[in-house]
Biopython code that builds the backbone (N, CA, C, O; Angstrom):
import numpy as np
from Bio.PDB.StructureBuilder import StructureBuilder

atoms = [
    (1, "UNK", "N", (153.254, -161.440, 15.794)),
    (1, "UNK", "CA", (152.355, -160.395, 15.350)),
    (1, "UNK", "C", (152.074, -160.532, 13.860)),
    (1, "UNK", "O", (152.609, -161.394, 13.163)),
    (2, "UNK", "N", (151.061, -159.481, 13.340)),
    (2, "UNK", "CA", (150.662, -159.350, 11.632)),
    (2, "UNK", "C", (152.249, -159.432, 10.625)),
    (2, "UNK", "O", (152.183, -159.784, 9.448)),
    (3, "UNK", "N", (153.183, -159.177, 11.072)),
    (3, "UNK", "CA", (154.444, -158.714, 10.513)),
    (3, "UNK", "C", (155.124, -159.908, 10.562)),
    (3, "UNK", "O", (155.754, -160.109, 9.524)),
    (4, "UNK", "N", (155.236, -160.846, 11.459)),
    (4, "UNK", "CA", (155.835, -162.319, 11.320)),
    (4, "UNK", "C", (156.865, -161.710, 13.004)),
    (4, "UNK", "O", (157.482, -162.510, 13.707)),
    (5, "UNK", "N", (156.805, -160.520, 13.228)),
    (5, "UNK", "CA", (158.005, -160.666, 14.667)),
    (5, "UNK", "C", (156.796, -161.577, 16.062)),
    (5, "UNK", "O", (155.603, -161.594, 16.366)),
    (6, "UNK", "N", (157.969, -162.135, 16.464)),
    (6, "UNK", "CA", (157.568, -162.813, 17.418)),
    (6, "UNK", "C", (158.491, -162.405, 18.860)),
    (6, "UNK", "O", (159.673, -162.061, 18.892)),
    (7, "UNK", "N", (157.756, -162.530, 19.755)),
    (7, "UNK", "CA", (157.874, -161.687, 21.132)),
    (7, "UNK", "C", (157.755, -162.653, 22.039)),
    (7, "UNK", "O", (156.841, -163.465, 22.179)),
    (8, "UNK", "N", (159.352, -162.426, 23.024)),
    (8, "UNK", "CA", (158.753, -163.719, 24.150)),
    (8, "UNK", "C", (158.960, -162.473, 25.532)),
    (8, "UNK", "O", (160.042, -161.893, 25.627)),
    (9, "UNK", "N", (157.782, -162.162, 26.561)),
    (9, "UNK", "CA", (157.341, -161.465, 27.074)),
    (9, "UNK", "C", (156.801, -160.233, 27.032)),
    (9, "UNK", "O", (156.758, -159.428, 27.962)),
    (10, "UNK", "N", (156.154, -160.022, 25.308)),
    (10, "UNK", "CA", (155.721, -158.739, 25.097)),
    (10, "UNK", "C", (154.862, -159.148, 23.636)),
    (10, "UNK", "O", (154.979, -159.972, 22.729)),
    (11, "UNK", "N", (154.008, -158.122, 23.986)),
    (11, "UNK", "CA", (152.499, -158.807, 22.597)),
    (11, "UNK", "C", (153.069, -157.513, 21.944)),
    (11, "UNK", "O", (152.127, -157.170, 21.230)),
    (12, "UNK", "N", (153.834, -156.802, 21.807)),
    (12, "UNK", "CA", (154.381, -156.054, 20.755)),
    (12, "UNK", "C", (155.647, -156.218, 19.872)),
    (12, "UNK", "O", (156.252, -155.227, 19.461)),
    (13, "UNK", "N", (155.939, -157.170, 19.657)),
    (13, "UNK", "CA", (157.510, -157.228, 19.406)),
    (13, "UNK", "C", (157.475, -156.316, 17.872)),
    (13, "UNK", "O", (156.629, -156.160, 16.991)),
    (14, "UNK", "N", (159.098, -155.755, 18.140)),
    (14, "UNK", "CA", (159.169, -154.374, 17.501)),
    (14, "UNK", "C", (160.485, -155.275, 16.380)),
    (14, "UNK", "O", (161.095, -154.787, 15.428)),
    (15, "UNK", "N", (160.566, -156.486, 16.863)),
    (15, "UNK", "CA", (161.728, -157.003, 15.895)),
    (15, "UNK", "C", (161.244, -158.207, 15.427)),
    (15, "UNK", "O", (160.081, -158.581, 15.580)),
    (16, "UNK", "N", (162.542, -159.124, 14.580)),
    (16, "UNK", "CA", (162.307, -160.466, 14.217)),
    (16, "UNK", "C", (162.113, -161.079, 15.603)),
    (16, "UNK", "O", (160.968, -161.495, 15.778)),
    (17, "UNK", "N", (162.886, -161.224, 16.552)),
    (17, "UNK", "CA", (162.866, -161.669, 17.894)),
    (17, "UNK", "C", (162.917, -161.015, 19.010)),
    (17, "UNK", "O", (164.072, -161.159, 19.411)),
    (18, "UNK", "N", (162.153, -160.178, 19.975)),
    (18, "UNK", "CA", (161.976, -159.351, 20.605)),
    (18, "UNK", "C", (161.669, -159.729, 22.353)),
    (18, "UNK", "O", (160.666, -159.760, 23.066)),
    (19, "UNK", "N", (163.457, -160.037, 22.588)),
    (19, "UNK", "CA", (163.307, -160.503, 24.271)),
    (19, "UNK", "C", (162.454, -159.491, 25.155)),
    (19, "UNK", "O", (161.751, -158.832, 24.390)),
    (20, "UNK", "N", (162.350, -159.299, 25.845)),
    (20, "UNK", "CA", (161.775, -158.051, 26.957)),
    (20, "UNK", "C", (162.513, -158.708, 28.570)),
    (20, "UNK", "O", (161.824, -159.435, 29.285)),
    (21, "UNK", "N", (163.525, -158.443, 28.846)),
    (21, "UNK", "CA", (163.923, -158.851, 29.778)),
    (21, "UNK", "C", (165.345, -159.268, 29.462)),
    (21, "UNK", "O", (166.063, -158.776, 28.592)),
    (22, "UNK", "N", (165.740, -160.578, 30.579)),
    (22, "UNK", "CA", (166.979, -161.210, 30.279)),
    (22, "UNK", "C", (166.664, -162.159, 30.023)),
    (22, "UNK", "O", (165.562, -162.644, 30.281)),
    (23, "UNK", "N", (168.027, -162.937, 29.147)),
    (23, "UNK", "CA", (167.436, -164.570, 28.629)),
    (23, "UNK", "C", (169.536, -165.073, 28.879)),
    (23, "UNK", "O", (170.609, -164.502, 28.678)),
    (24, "UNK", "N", (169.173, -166.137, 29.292)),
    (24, "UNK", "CA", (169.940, -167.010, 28.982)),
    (24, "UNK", "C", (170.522, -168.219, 28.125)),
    (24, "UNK", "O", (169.647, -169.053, 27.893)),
    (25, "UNK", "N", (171.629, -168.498, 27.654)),
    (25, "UNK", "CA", (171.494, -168.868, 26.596)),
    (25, "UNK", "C", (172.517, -170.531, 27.267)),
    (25, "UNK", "O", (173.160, -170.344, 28.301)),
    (26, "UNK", "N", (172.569, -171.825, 26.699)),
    (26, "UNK", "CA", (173.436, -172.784, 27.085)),
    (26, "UNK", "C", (174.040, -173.170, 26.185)),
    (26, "UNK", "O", (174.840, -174.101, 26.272)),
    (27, "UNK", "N", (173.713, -172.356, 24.826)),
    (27, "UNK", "CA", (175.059, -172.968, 23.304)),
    (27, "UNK", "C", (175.415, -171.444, 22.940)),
    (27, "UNK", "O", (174.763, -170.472, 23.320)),
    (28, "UNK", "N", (176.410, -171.412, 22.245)),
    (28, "UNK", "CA", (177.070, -170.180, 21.698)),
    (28, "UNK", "C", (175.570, -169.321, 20.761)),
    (28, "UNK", "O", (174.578, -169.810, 20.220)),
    (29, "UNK", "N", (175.904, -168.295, 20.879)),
    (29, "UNK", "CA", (175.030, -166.932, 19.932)),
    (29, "UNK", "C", (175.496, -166.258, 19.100)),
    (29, "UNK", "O", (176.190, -165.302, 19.445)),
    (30, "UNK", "N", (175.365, -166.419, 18.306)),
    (30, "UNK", "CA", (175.544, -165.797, 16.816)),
    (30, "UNK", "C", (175.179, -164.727, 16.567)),
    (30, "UNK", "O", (174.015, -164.528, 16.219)),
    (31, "UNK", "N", (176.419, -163.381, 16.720)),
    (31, "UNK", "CA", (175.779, -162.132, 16.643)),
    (31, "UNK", "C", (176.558, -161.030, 14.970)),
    (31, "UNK", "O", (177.613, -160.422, 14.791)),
    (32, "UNK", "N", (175.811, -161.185, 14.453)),
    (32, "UNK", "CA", (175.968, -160.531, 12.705)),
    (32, "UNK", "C", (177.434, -159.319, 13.201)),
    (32, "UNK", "O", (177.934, -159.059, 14.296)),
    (33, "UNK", "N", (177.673, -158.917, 12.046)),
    (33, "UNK", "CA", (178.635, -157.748, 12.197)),
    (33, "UNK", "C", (178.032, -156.124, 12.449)),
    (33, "UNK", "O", (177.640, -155.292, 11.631)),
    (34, "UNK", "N", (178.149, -156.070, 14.013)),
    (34, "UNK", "CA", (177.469, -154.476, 14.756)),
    (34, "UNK", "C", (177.964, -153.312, 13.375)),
    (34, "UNK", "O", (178.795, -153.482, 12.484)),
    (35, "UNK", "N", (177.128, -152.216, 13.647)),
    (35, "UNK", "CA", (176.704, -151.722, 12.662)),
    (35, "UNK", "C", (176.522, -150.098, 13.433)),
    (35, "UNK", "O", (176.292, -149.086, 12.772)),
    (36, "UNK", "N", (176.627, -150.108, 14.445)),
    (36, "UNK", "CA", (176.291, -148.625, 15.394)),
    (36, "UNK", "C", (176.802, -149.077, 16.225)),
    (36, "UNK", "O", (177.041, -150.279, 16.336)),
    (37, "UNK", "N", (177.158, -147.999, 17.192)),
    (37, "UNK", "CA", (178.020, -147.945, 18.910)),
    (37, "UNK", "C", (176.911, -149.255, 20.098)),
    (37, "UNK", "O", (177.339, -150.135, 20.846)),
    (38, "UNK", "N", (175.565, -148.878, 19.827)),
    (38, "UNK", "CA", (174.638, -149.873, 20.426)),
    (38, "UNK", "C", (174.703, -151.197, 20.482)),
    (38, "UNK", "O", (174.388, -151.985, 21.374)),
    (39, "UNK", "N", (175.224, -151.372, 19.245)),
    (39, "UNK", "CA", (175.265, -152.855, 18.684)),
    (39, "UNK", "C", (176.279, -153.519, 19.943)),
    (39, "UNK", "O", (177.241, -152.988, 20.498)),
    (40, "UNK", "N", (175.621, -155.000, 20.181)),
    (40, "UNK", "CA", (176.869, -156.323, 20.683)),
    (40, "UNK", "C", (177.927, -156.429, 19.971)),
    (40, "UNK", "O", (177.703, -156.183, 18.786)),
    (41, "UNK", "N", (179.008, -156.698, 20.211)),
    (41, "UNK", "CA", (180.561, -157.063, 19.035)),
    (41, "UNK", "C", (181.024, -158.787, 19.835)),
    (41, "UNK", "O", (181.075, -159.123, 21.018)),
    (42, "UNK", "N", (181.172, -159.209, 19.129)),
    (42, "UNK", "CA", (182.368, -160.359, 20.248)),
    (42, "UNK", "C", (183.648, -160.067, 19.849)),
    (42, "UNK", "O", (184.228, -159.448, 18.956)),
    (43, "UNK", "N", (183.903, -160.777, 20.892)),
    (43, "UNK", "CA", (185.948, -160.841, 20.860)),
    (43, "UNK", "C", (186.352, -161.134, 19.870)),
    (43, "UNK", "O", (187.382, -160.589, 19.474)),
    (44, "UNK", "N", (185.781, -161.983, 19.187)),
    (44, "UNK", "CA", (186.361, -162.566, 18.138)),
    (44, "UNK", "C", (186.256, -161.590, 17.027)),
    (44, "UNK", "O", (187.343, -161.271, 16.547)),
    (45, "UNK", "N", (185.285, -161.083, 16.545)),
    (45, "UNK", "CA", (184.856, -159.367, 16.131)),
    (45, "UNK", "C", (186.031, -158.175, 16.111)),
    (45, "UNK", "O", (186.694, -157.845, 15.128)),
    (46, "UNK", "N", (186.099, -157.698, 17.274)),
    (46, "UNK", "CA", (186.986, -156.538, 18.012)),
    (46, "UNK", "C", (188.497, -157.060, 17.510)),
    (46, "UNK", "O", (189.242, -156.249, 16.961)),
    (47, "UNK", "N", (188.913, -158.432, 17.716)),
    (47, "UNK", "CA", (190.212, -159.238, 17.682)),
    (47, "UNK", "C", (190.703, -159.039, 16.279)),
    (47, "UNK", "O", (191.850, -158.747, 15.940)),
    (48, "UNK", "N", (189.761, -159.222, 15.593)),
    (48, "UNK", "CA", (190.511, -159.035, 14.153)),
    (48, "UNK", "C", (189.737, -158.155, 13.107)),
    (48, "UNK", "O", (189.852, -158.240, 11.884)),
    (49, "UNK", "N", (188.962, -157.333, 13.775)),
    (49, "UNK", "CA", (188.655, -156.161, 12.578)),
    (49, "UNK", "C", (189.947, -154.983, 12.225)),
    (49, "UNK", "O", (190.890, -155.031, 13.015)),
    (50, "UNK", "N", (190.012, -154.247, 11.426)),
    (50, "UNK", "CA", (191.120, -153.646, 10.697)),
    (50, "UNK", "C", (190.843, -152.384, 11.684)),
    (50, "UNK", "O", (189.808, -152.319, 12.347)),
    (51, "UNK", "N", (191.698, -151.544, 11.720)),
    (51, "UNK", "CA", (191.346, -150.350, 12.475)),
    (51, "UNK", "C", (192.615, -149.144, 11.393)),
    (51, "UNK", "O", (192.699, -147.945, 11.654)),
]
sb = StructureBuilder()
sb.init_structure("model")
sb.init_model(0)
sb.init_chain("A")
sb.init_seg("    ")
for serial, (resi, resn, name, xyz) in enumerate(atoms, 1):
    if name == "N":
        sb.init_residue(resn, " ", resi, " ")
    sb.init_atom(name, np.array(xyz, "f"), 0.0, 1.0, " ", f" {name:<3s}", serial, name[0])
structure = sb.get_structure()
């Protein structure tokens, strides 16, 4: 779109990368440090954050 997000099954994408559906992935995914309850975490994340 005008904004630089790009959308794979939707002419609106509301993000930098904006799935609409499910996607599969065949190499590891790189997910930043969650930030709200919504957010993805990995194990590796959860495993050693401080509580």
């Amino acid at each position: 779109d005008t904004s630089g997000n790009v959308g794979i099954a939707t002419t609106s994408p509301a993000y930098a990368l904006h799935v609409y559906g499910t996607a599969a992935f065949s190499q590891p995914v790189i997910v930043g440090t969650p930030t709200t309850n919504s957010h993805a975490a990995t194990k590796n994340y959860v495993d050693t954050a401080c509580f």
